[in-house]
C-alpha positions in Angstrom: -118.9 -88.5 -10.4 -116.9 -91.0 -8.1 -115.2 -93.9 -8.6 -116.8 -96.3 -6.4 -114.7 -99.4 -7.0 -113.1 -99.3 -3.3 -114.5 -98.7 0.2 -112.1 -96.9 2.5 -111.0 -99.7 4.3 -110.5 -99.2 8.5 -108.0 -101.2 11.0 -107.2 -100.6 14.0 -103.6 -101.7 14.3 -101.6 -101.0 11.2 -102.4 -100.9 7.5 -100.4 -101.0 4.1 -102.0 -99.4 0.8 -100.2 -100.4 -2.1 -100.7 -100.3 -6.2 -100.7 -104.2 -6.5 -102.5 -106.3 -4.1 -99.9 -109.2 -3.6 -97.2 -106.6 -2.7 -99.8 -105.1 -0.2 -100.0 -108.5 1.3 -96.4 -108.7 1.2 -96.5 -105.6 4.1 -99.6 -106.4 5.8 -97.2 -110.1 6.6 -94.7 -108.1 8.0 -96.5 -106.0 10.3 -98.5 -109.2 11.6 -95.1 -111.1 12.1 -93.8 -108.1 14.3 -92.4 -105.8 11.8 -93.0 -102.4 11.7 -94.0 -99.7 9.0 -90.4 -99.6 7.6 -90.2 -103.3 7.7 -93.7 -103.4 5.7 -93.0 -100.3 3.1 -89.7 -102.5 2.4 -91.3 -105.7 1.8 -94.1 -104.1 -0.1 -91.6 -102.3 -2.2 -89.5 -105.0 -3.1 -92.7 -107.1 -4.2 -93.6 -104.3 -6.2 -90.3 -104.7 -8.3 -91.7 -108.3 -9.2 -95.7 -108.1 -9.7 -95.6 -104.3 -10.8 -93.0 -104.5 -13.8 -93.0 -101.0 -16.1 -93.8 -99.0 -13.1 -90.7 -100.0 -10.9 -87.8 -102.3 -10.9 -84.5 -103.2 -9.0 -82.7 -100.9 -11.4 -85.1 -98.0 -10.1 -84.8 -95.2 -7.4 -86.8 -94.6 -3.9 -87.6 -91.6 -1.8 -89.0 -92.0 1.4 -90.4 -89.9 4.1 -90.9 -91.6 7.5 -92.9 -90.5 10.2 -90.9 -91.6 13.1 -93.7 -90.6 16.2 -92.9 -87.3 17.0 -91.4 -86.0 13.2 -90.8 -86.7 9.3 -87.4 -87.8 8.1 -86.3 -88.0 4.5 -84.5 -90.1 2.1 -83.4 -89.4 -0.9 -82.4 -92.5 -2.3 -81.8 -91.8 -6.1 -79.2 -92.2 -8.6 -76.7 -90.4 -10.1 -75.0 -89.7 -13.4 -71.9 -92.1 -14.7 -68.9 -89.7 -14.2 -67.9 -90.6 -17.9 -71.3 -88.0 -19.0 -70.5 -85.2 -20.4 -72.8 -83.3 -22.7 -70.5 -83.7 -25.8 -71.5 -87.1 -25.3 -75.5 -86.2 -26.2 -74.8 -83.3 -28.6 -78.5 -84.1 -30.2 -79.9 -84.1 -26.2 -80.8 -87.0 -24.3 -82.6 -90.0 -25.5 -85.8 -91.8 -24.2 -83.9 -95.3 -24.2 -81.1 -97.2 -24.0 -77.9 -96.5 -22.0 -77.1 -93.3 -22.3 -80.0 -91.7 -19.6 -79.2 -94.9 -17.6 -78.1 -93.9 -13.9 -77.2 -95.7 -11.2 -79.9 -97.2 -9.6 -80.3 -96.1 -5.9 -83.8 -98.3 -5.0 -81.6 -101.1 -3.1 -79.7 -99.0 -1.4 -82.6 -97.1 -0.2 -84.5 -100.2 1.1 -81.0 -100.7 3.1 -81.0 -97.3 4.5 -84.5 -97.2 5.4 -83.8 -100.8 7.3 -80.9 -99.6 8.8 -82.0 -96.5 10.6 -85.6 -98.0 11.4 -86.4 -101.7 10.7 -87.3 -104.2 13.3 -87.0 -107.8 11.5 -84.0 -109.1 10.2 -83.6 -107.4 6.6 -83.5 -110.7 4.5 -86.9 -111.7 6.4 -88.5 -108.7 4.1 -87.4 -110.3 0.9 -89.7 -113.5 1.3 -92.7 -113.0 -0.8 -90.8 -111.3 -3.5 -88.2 -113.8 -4.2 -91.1 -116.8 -3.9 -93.3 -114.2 -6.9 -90.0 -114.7 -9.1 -89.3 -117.8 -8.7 -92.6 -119.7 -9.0 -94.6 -117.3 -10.8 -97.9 -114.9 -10.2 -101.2 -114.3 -11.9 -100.7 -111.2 -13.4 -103.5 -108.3 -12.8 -105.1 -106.5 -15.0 -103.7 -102.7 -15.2 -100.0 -104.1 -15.0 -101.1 -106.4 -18.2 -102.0 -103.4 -20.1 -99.4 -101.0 -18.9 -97.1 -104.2 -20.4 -98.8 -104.7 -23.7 -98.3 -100.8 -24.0 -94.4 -101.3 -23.6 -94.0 -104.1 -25.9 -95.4 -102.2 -28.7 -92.7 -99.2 -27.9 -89.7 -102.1 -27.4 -90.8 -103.0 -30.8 -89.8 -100.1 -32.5 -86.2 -100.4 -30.7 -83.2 -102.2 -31.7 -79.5 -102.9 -30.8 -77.9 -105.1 -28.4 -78.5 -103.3 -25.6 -81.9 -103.9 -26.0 -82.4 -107.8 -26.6 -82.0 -108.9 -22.7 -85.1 -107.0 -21.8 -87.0 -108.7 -24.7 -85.8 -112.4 -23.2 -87.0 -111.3 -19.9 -89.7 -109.4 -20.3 -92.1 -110.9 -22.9 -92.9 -114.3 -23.7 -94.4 -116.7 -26.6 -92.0 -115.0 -28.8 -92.2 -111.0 -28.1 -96.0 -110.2 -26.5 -96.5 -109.4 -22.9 -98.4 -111.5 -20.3 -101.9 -111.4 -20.2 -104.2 -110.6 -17.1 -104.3 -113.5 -15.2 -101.5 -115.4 -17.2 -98.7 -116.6 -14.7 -95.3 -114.7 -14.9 -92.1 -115.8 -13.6 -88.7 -114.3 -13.4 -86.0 -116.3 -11.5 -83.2 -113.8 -12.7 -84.8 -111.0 -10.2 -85.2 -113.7 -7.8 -81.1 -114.4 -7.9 -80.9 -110.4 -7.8 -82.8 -110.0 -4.8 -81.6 -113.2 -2.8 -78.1 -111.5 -3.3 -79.1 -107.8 -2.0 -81.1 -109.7 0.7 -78.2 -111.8 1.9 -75.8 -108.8 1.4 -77.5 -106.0 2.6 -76.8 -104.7 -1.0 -74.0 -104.9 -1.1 -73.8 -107.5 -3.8 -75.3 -105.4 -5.9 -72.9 -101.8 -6.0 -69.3 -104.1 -5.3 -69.8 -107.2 -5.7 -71.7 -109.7 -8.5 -74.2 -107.8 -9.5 -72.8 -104.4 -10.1 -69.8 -106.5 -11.6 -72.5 -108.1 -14.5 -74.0 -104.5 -14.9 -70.7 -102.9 -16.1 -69.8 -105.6 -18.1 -73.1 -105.5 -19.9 -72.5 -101.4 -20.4 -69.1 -101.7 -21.3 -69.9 -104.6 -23.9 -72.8 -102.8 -25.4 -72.5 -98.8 -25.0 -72.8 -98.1 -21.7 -71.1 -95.3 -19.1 -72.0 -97.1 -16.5 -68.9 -98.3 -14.3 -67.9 -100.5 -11.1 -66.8 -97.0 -10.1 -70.2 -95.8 -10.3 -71.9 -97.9 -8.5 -69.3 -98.5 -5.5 -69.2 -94.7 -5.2 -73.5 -94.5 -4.5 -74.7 -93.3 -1.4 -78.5 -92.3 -0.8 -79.2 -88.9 1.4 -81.1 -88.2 4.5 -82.8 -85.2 3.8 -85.2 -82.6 6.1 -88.8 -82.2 4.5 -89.9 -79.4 3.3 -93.4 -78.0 4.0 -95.9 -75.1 3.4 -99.0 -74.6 4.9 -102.5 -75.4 3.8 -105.8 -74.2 5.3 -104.8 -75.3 9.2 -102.2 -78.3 7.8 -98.7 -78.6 6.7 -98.1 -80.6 3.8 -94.6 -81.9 3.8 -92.7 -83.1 0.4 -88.8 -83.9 -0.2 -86.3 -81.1 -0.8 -84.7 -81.0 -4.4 -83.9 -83.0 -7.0 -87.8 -83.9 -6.7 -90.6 -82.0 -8.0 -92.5 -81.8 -4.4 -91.9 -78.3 -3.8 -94.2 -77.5 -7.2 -97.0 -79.4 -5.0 -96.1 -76.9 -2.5 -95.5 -74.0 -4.1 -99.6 -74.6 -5.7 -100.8 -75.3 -2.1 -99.1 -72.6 -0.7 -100.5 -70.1 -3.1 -103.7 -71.5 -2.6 -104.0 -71.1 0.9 -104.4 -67.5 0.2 -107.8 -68.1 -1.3 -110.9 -69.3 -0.4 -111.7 -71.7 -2.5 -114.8 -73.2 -0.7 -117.0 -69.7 -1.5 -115.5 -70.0 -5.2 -118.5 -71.3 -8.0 -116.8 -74.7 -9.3 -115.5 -73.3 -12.7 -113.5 -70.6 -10.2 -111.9 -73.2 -7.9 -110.5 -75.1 -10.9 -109.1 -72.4 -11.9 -107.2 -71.2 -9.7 -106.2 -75.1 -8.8 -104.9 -75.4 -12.6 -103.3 -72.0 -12.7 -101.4 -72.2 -9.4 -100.2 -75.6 -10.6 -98.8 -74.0 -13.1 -96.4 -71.3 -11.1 -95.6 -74.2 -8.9 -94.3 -76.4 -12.4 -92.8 -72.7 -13.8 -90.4 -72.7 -10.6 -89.6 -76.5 -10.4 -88.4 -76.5 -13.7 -86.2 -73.7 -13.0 -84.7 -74.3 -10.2 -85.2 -78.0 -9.2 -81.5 -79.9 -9.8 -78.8 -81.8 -7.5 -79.0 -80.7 -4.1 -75.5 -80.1 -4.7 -76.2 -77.4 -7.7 -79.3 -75.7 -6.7 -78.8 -72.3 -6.6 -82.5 -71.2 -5.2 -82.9 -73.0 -2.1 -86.6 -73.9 -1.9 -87.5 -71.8 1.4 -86.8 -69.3 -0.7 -90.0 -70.3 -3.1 -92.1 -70.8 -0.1 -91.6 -67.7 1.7 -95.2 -66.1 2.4 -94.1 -63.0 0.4 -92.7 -65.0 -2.8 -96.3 -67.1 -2.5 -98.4 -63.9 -2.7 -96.5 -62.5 -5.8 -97.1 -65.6 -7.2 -100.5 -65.6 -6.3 -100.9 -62.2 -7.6 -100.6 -63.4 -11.0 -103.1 -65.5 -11.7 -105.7 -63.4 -13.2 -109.6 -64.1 -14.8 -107.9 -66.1 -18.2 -105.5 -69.2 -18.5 -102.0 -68.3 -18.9 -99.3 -69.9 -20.4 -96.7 -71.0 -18.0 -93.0 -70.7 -18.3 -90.7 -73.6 -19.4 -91.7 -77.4 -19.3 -93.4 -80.1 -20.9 -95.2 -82.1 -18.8 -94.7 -86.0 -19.2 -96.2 -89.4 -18.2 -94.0 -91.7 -16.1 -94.0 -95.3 -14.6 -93.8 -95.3 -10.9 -95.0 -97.3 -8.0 -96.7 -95.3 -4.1 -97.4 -97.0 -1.5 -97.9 -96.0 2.2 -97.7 -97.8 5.6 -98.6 -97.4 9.1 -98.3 -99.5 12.4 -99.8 -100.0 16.1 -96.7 -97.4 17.4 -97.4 -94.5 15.3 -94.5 -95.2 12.9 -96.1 -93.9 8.7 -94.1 -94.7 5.9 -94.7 -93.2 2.4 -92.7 -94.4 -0.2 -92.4 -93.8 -4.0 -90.0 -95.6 -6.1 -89.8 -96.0 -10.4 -88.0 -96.9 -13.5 -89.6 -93.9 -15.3 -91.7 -93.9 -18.6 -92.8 -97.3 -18.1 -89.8 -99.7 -18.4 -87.3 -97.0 -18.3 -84.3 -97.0 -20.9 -85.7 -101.0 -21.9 -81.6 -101.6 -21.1 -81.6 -104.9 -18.7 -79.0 -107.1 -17.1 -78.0 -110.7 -18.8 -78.9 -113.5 -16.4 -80.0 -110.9 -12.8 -83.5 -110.0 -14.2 -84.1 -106.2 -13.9 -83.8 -103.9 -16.0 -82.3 -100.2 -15.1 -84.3 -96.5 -15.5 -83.8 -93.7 -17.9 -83.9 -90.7 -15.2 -80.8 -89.0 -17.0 -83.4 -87.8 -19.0 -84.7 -85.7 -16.5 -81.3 -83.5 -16.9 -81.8 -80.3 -18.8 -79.8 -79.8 -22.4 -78.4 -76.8 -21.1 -74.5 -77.1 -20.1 -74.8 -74.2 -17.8 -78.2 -75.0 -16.4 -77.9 -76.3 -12.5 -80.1 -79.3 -13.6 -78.0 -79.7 -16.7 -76.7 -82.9 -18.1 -73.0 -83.9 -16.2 -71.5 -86.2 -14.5 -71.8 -87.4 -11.0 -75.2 -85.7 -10.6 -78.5 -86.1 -9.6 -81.1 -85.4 -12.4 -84.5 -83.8 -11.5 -87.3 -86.5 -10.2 -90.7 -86.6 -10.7 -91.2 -89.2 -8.2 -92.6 -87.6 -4.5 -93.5 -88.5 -1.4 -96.3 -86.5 0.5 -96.9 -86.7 4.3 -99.7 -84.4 6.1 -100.0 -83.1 9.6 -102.1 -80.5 11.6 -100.5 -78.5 14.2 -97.4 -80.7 14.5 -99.6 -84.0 15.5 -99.5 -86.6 12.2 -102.6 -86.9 9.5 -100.9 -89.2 7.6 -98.6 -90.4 4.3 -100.1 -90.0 0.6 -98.6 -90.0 -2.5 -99.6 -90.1 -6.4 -97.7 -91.7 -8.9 -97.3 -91.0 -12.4 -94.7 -88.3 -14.0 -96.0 -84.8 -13.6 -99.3 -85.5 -12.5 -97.8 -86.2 -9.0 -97.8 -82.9 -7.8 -101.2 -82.3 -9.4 -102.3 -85.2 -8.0 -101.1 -84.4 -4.5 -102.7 -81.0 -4.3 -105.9 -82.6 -5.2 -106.3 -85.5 -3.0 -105.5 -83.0 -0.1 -107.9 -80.1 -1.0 -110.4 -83.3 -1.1 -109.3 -84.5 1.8 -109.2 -80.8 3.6 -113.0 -80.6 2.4 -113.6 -83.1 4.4 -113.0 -86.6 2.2 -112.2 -90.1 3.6 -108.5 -91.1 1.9 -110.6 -93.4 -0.7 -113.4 -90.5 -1.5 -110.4 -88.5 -2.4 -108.7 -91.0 -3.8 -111.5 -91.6 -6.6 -112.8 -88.2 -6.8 -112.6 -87.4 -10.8 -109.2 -85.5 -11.7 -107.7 -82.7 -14.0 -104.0 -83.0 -15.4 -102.4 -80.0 -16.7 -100.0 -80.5 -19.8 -98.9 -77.8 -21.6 -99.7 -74.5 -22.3 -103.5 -74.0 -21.9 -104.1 -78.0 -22.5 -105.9 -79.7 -19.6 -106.9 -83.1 -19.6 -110.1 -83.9 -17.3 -112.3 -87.0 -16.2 -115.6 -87.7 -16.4 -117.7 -86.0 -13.8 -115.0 -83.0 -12.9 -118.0 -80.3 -13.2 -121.1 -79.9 -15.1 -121.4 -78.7 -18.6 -122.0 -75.0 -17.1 -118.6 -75.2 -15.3 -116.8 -76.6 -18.0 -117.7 -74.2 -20.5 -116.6 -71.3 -18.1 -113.4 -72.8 -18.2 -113.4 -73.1 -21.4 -114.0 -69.2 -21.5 -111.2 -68.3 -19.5 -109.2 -70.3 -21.7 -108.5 -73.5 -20.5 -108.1 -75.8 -23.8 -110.6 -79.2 -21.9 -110.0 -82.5 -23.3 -111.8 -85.5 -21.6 -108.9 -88.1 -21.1 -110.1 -91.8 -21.5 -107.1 -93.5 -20.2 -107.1 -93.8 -16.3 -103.4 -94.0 -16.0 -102.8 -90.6 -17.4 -104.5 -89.0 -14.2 -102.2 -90.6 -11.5 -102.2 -93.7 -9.0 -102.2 -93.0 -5.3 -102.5 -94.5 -1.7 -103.1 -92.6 1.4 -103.1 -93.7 5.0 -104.6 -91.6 8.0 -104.9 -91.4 11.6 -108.2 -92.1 12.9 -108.8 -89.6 15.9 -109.6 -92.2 18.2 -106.1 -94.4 17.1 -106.0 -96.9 14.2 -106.1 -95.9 10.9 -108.7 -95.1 7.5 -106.9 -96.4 4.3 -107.6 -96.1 0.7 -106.2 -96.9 -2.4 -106.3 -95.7 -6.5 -109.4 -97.2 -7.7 -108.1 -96.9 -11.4 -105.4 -99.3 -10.6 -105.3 -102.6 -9.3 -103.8 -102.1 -5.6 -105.6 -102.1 -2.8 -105.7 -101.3 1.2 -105.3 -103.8 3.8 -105.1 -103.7 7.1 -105.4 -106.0 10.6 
């Protein structure tokens, strides 16, 4: 079964695929004002920090890849620690909320770096349709209404002064969340983003801004310091990449999960899947997955403290050992524990050849529910991405990066561009990657693969699947070898992507998640 709630949608100039349909807009006015695909990723992404609350937010972080015409580029453009964290200071290990896995946000800076290196229009031109959805309101849509109602129940449970901000900002009629279709304003984010606009960001690591946020932390329990923020810097990275069946997949060097998308693929492209029976292919699609999880875990940390560089997990002789382990029956993997997030994709392309994909998140919906009195954002909980062992290179410390879910996926063939992709939602990104491109390898338009049924690997033997994966027969020979099959019944919990690629003939084939509310637009 297919979801057939989207058509691929085609243009022949540029196009913008995007969770949230007002922040696609947002792009697709860029690129028909003269922008190009960094302008429009920019402008999409900052809309998404207004329409898409719970998935993203000023207070989040942003990687990027950037197809420049001729090759990718990187950007790492997430937080790190306060240097005040030390592990004495979490001897129970991190919490889910409030300060304490608060780090410091790095989504501004990135849409400043990004703009800097690339852009075209003016950078407070990109800021126009987000600060207008603030300050005057939007209908919101449906899947952000019940992602929101899903929050307020878990902000209910949570109390403190730390907390209360988010509660004045974030719900209304005295503590419920908007309903689909309700208007929902926020004029705090619209002061927040007028200043990083006007500033090029700069308001909001030295000046106003990142003066109110350490206030708030210092008043209520936060590590959080001026120092801290005037001391971030986003990265410039080189992708990483492994080969797939005639195509190089390219993902974002540590402290992201991408090279667990990799790692899968790569052990993959050692088998033929297409003469596999169905039940077959899904195995050996889950159980790679696994190995590719089983290293990230282990290795993925700061770029600063990894001590396994990951060439070294992609090297063709590391990917047959690994691929010599998967055997007839479901294994358990090694250490991890698999974990929804909140996280907003979206990809862009233009009439020069320029692709953008870009991911950027609070994480687990709203993040640590910790927002700023008065600037309308609230900041992310990725400190709890750090590992509770000390001596561990992803292990919880100051200054650093923590591990990310959040990935950016690019695809070429034989050095000449396919396009960007990308599938959001905690650790079934890199699942989600390595299915959308073994669809689209097979031979699927972006959309097809886009709203082909998914699986999502938990833990252990547990694997969640949709509606129409395989037939009963295949099912219940996965079931044989193993594989504990739940069908899931919330569409979230299997991923939301975009994907954008080059038509053959120029222009471009779009498509976006049809479990969400975005969509694909093009001119």
């Amino acid at each position: 079964m297919t979801l057939h709630r989207h058509k691929p949608l085609y243009a022949p100039r540029g196009a913008v695929a995007t969770s949230q349909p007002l922040a696609a807009s947002a792009g697709l006015d860029v690129l028909r004002r003269g922008g190009n695909a960094v302008d429009a990723a920019i402008a999409a992404a900052v809309a998404l920090t207004v329409v898409q609350p719970g998935s993203n937010d000023i207070g989040g972080d942003l990687f990027a890849i950037v197809w420049d015409g001729s090759r990718p580029h990187g950007l790492n453009a997430s937080g790190r620690s306060p240097a005040t964290l030390t592990p004495d200071r979490v001897p129970g290990g991190m919490p889910e909320r409030g300060w304490l896995p608060v780090t410091v946000p790095g989504a501004p800076a990135g849409w400043r770096d990004l703009h800097a290196r690339f852009g075209a229009l003016p950078f407070a031109d990109l800021f126009t349709d987000a600060i207008a959805y603030a300050e005057r309101g939007y209908p919101v849509s449906p899947e952000v209404a019940r992602a929101w109602d899903r929050s307020v129940a878990q902000y209910a449970c949570l109390h403190g002064e730390e907390y209360a901000e988010w509660g004045r900002i974030f719900t209304v009629d005295g503590g419920r969340a908007p309903r689909a279709g309700e208007r929902w304003a926020n004029p705090g984010a619209a002061r927040t983003l007028r200043l990083i606009a006007e500033t090029g960001a700069s308001a909001f690591y030295t000046g106003e801004v990142a003066s109110a946020l350490a206030e708030h932390a210092a008043r209520t329990g936060g590590l959080v310091t001026v120092d801290d923020l005037a001391a971030h810097t986003s990265t410039w990275v080189e992708p990483i990449s492994v080969g797939y069946r005639g195509h190089e997949v390219w993902e974002l060097p540590p402290n992201g999960q991408g090279v667990a998308a990799l790692i899968a693929l790569g052990i993959l492209d050692g088998v033929d899947l297409a003469a596999l029976p169905p039940a077959e292919r899904l195995h050996w699609q889950i159980e790679a997955m696994k190995l590719g999880f089983a290293d990230a875990f282990e290795y993925v940390a700061d770029p600063d403290r990894v001590l396994v560089p990951p060439a070294a997990l992609l090297t063709p002789r590391y990917l047959a050992t690994r691929r010599s382990e998967i055997g007839e029956k479901a294994a358990v993997p090694a250490p991890g524990d698999p974990a929804r997030g909140g996280t907003v994709y979206l990809c862009t392309a233009d009439a020069g050849g320029l692709m953008v994909s870009l991911i950027q998140s609070n994480y687990m919906g709203f993040g640590s529910f910790v927002a700023v009195p008065g600037y309308g954002f609230g900041l992310q909980n990725r400190g709890l991405g750090f590992r509770p062992e000390p001596d561990h290179p992803n292990g919880i410390g100051p200054s650093r990066r923590p591990f990310h879910t959040i990935i950016p996926g690019f695809l070429t063939r034989d050095g000449v561009p396919v396009g960007p992709f990308g599938v959001m939602g905690g650790h079934m990104q890199p699942q989600g990657h390595l299915q959308v491109i073994a669809s689209t390898v097979d031979g699927l338009d972006p959309q097809a693969a886009l709203g082909a049924p998914r699986w999502y690997w938990q833990t252990g033997r547990a694997v969640l699947i949709e509606d129409g994966l395989a037939d009963a027969a295949a099912l219940s020979d996965l079931e044989r070898r193993g594989h504990q099959l739940t069908v899931g019944r919330e569409p979230s919990a299997f991923g939301y992507g975009q994907a954008i690629w080059r038509l053959p003939d120029g222009g471009y084939v779009a498509g976006s998640e049809p479990r969400a509310d975005g969509s694909a637009v093009g001119y």
